[in-house]
C-alpha positions in Angstrom: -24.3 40.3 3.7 -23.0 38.2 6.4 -24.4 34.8 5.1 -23.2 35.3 1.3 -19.9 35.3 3.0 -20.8 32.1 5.4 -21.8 30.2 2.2 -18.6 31.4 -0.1 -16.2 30.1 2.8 -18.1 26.8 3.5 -18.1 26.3 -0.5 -14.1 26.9 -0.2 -13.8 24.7 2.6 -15.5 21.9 0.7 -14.5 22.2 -2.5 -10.7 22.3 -0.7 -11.7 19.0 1.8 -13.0 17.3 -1.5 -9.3 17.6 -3.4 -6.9 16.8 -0.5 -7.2 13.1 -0.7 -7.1 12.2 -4.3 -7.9 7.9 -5.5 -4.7 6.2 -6.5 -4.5 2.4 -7.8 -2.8 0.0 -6.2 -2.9 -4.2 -5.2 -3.0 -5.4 -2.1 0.3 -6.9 -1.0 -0.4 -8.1 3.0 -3.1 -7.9 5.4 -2.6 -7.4 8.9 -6.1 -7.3 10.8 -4.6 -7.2 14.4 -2.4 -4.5 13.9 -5.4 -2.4 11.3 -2.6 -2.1 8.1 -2.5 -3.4 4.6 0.3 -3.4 2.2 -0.3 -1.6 -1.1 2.0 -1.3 -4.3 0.3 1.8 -5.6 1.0 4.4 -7.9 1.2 7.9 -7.1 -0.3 9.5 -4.0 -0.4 12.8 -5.4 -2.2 14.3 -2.3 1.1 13.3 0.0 3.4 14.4 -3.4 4.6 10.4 -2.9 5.7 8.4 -5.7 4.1 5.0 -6.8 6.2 2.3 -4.5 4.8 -0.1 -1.7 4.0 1.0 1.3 2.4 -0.1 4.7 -0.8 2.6 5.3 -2.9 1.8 8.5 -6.8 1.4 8.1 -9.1 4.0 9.2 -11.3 2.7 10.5 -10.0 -1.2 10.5 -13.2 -2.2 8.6 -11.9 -1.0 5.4 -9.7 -4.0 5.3 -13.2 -6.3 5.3 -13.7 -8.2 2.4 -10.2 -7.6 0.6 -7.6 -10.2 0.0 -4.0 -10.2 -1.0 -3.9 -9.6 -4.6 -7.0 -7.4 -5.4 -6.7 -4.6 -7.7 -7.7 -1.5 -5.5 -8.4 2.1 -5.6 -7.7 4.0 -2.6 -7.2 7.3 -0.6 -4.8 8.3 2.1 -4.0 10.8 4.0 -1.3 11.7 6.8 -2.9 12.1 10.0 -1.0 12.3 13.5 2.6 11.6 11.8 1.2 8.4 10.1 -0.3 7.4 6.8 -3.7 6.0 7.0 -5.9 4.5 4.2 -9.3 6.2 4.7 -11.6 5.0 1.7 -10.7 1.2 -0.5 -12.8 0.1 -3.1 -12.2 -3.0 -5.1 -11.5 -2.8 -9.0 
C-alpha cells in the first residue's frame, strides 16, 4: 500500500513542478553575455503574478542566450531563484 502512495505523491510533485513556470512572449531587448542577462519586454509572467513590462532576467544556464539577437520574438520561462529572476528555458518564435 506503501508504493500507491509513493506514486500518487511523485504524480503531485510533478504535475505541481510542470505548472510553476508557465511560457510567456516577449522580444529581446539587450544582450549581455559577460554578465549572463537579456532584456525582455514580455507579457505576463503569471507564474511570479508579474505584469507584462521589461525586465532584466539573468540566464540559466548562460547558453540560453546562444543564438538570439536583439529583436527576436521569444517565448520564455522564469522563475525566482535565490532572490533573483532567472530565465530558465527561450525558444525563438
Amino acid at each position: 500500500m506503501n508504493w500507491i502512495a509513493a506514486i500518487a505523491a511523485a504524480a503531485l510533485v510533478g504535475g505541481l513542478a510542470a505548472t510553476s513556470a508557465q511560457a510567456a512572449d516577449g522580444e529581446v531587448r539587450k544582450i549581455d553575455r559577460a554578465q549572463a542577462k537579456v532584456t525582455i519586454a514580455g507579457g505576463e509572467v503569471k507564474n511570479l503574478d508579474m505584469p507584462a513590462m521589461t525586465m532584466v532576467y539573468r540566464a540559466k544556464p548562460v547558453t540560453l542566450l546562444d543564438g538570439l539577437a536583439v529583436g527576436d520574438r521569444i517565448e520564455f520561462t522564469a522563475d525566482k531563484v535565490d532572490g533573483q529572476y532567472v530565465v530558465t528555458a527561450i525558444k525563438k518564435k
